[in-house]
C-alpha positions as CSV (number, residue, x, y, z in Angstrom):
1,X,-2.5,-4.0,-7.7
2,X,-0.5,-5.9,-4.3
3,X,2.9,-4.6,-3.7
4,X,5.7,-6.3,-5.6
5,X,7.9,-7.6,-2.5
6,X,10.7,-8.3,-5.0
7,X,11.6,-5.8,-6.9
8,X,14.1,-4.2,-4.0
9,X,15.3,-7.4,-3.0
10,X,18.2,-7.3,-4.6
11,X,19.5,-4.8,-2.1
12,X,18.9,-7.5,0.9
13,X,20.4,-10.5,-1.1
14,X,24.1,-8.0,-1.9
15,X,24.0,-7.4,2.0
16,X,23.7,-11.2,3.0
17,X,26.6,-11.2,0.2
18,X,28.6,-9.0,1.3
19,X,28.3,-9.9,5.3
20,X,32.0,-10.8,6.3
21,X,31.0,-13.6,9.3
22,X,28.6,-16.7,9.7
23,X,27.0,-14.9,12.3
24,X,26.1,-11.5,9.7
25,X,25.1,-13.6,7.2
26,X,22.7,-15.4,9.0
27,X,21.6,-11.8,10.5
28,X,20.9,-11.0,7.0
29,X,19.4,-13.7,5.7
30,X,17.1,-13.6,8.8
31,X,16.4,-9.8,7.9
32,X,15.0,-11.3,4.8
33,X,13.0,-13.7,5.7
34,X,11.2,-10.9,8.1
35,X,10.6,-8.8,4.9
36,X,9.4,-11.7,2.4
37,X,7.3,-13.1,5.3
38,X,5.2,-9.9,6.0
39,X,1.4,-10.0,4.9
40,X,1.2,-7.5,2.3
41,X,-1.4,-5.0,3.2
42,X,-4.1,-3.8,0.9
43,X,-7.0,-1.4,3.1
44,X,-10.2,-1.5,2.5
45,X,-11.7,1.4,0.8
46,X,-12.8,3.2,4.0
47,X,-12.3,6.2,6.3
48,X,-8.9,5.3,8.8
49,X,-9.4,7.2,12.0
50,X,-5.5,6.4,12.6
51,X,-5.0,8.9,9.1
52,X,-7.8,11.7,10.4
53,X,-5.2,13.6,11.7
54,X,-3.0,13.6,8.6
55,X,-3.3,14.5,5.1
56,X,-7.0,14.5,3.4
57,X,-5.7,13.6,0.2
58,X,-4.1,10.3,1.9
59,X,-8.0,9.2,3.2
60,X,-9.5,10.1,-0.5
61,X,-7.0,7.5,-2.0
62,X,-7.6,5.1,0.2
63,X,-11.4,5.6,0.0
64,X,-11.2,5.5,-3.1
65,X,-8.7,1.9,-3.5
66,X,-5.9,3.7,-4.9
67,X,-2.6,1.1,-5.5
68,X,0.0,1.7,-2.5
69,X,3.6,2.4,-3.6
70,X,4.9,-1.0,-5.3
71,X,8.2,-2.3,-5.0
72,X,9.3,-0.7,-1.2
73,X,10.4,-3.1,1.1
74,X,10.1,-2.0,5.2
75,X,13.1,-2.3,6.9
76,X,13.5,-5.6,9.2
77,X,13.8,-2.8,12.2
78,X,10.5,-1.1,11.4
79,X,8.7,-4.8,10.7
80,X,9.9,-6.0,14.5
81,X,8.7,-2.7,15.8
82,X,4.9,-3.1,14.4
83,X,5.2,-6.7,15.8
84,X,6.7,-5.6,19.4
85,X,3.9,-2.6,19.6
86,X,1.4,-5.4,18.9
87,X,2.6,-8.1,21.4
88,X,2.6,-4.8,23.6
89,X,-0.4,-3.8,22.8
90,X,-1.9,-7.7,23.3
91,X,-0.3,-7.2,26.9
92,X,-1.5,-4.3,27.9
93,X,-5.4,-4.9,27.4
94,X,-4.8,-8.5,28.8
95,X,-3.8,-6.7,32.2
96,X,-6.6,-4.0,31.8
97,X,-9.1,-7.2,31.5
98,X,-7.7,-9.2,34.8
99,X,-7.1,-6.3,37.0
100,X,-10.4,-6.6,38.7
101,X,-9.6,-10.3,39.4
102,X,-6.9,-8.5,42.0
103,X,-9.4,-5.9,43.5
104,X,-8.2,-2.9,41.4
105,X,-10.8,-0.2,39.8
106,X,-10.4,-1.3,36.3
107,X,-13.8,-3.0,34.5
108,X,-13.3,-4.0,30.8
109,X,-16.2,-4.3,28.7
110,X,-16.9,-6.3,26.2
111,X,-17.1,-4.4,22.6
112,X,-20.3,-6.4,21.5
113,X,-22.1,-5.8,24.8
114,X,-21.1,-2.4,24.1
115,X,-22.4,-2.6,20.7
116,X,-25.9,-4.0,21.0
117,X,-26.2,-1.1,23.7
118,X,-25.3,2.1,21.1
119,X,-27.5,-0.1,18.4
120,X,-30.9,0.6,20.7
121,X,-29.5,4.6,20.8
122,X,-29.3,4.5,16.9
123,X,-25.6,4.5,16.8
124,X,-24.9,2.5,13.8
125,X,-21.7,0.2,14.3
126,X,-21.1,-3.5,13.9
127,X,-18.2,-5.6,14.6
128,X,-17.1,-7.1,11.6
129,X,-14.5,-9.6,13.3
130,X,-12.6,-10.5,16.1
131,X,-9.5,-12.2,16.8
132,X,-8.4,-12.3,20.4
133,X,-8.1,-8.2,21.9
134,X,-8.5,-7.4,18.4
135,X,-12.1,-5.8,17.2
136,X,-12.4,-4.9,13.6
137,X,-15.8,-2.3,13.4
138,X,-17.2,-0.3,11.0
139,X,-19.4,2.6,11.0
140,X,-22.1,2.8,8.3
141,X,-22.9,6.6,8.8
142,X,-19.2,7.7,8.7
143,X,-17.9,4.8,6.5
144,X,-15.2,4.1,8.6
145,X,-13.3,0.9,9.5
146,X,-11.3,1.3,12.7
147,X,-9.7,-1.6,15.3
148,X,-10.7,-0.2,18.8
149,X,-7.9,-0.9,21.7
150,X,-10.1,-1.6,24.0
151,X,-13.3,0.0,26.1
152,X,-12.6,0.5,30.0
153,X,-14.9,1.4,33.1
154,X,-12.2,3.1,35.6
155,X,-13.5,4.7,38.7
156,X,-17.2,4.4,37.7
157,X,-16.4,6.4,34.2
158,X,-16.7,4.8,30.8
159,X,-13.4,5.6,29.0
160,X,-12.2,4.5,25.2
161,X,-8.7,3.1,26.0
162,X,-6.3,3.9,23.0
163,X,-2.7,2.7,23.7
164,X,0.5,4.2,21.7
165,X,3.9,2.9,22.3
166,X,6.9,5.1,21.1
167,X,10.5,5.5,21.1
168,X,12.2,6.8,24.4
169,X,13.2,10.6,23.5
170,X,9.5,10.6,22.2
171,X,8.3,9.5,25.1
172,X,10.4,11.0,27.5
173,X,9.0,14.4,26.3
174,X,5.4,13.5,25.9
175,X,3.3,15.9,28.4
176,X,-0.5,15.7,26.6
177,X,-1.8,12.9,23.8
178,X,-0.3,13.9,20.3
179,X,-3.3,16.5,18.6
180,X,-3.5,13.4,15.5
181,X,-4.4,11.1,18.1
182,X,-6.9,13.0,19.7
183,X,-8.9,12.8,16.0
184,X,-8.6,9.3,16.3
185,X,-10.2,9.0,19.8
186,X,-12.8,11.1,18.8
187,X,-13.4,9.1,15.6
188,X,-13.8,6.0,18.1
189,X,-16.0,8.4,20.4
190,X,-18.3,9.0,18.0
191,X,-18.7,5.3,16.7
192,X,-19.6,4.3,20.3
193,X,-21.5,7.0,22.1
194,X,-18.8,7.5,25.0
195,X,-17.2,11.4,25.4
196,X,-14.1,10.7,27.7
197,X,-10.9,8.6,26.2
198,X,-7.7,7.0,28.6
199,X,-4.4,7.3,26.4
200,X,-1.7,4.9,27.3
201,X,1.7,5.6,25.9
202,X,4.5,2.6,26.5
203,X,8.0,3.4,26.1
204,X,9.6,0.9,23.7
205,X,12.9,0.5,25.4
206,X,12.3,0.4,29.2
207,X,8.2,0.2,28.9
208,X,7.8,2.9,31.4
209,X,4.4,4.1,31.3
210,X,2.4,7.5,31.0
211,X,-2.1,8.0,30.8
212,X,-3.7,11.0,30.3
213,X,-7.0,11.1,30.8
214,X,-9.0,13.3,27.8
215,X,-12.8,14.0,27.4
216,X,-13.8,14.8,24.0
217,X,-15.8,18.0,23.5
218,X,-19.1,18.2,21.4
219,X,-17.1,20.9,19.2
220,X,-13.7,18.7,18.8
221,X,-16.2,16.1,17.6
222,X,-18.0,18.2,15.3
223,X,-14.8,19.2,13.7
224,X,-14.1,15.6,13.1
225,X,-17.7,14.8,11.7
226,X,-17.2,18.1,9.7
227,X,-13.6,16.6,8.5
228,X,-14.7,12.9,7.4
229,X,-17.8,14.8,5.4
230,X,-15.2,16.8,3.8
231,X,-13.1,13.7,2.6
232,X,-16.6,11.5,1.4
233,X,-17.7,14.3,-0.3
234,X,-14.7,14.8,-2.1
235,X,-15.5,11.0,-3.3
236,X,-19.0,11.3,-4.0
237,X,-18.3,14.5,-5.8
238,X,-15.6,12.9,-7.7
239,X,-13.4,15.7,-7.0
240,X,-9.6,15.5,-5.5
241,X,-8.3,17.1,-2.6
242,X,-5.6,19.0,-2.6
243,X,-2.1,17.7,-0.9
244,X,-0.9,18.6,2.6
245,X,2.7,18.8,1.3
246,X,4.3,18.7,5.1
247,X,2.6,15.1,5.9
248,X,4.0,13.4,2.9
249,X,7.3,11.8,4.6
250,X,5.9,8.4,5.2
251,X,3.0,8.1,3.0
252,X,2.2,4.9,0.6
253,X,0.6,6.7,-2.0
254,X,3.1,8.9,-3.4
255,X,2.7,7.7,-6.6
256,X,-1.1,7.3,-6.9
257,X,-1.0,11.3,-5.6
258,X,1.6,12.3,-8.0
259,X,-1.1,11.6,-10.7
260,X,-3.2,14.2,-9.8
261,X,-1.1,16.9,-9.2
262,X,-1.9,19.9,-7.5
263,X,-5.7,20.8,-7.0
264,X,-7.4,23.2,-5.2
265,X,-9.5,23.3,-1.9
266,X,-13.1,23.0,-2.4
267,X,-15.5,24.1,0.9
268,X,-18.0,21.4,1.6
269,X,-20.4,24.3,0.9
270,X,-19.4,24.3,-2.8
271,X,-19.1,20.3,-2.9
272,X,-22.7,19.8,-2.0
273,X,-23.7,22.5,-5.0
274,X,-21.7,19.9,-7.6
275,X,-23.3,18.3,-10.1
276,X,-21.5,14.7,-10.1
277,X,-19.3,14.6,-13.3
278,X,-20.6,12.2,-15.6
């Protein structure tokens, strides 16, 4: 079921109302259009290496095609921010593309050459489409769907690029890649064969710039295979995982979650011993 853009509208329309001068209510009645224009959403019912890091019930729903909260319109703000982190984003792997046009030691490479090279070393990922800098792939053997920032060779190393921008106090206090991040990268190392991942955080406000370079362990890896076997057995097994109660500030799916309640943790040890219920 798609998100019902309307049913908070109200509160927008009583703002554009109440907005004393021509210039606040054509503020407002731009802020609306920016909420009734956004393309509704609906995931595909896949493993999100963005959500690895976060709660495992989250990834079940969505694996599973649970309905997002209905009815919640984003603020105009938090729209323009998506948008501005994209253009950003758009940016940013456009200057990592021409830099060797100007002598410096950064090589992009193409994600299907890339591809057809991890195929031949049984690494099973396709591209499913591209628009621009952006990749859409999927990964058969850890039925993930993922958009990949971008794939880099900088001083002779092969690095996955993954760019963040953030808020300035964020940013201003950011000394190593967040830890949900890192699962991310190493969801994106795993789906192309490569162990060493560039992180490019962008301040918002004065676009002031910070990299750290990461390589990925074999055991950080393995935690994350270990993780996304947890979450697909939990579907195969038709069994729900329980809620991670301090991630669930800016979840969709509070509703959908509310349904199940509270369950208990089940090893993968004990999933693979279940009988699929009937």
């Amino acid at each position: 079921m798609a998100r019902n853009p309307y049913k908070d509208l109200l509160k927008t329309i009583q703002a554009a109302e109440k907005a004393k001068t021509v210039g606040e209510q054509f503020v407002a009645d731009l802020n609306r259009y920016i909420q009734l224009s956004k393309e509704v959403y609906i995931p595909s019912k896949t493993v999100k290496p963005s959500g690895l890091g976060g709660c495992m019930r989250e990834q079940w729903l969505i694996l599973n095609g649970a309905d997002m909260d209905v009815g919640i319109l984003e603020k105009p703000e938090d729209i323009t921010i998506q948008q501005s982190g994209i253009d950003r984003h758009n940016r940013l792997q456009n200057a990592c593309q021409d830099a060797h046009n100007y002598g410096i030691d950064i090589i992009w490479v193409d994600p299907e050459e890339e591809i057809a090279r991890i195929n031949a070393m049984g690494i099973n990922t396709i591209i499913k489409r591209r628009d621009g800098n952006e990749v859409l792939c999927y990964n058969a053997d850890y039925r993930a769907s993922f958009k990949c920032d971008g794939i880099i060779i900088y001083k002779g190393l092969k690095y996955i690029l993954e760019i963040k921008t953030e808020e300035y106090g964020k940013f201003n206090c950011r000394v190593a890649p967040e830890p949900k991040h890192e699962y991310q990268a190493a969801m994106y190392c795993l789906c192309f064969g490569i162990d060493r991942v560039m992180f490019l955080y962008e301040d918002r406000n004065l676009t002031f710039r910070k990299a750290y370079e990461v390589k990925v362990t074999e055991e950080f890896k393995n935690t994350v295979k270990e993780r996304i076997e947890h979450i697909i057995l939990y579907s195969d097994k038709k069994q729900v995982p329980p809620k991670e109660k301090t991630k669930c500030s800016y979840c969709k799916y509070k509703q959908a979650c509310k349904k199940y309640g509270e369950t208990r943790p089940i090893s993968i040890e004990e999933l693979k011993a279940m009988e699929v219920p009937s």
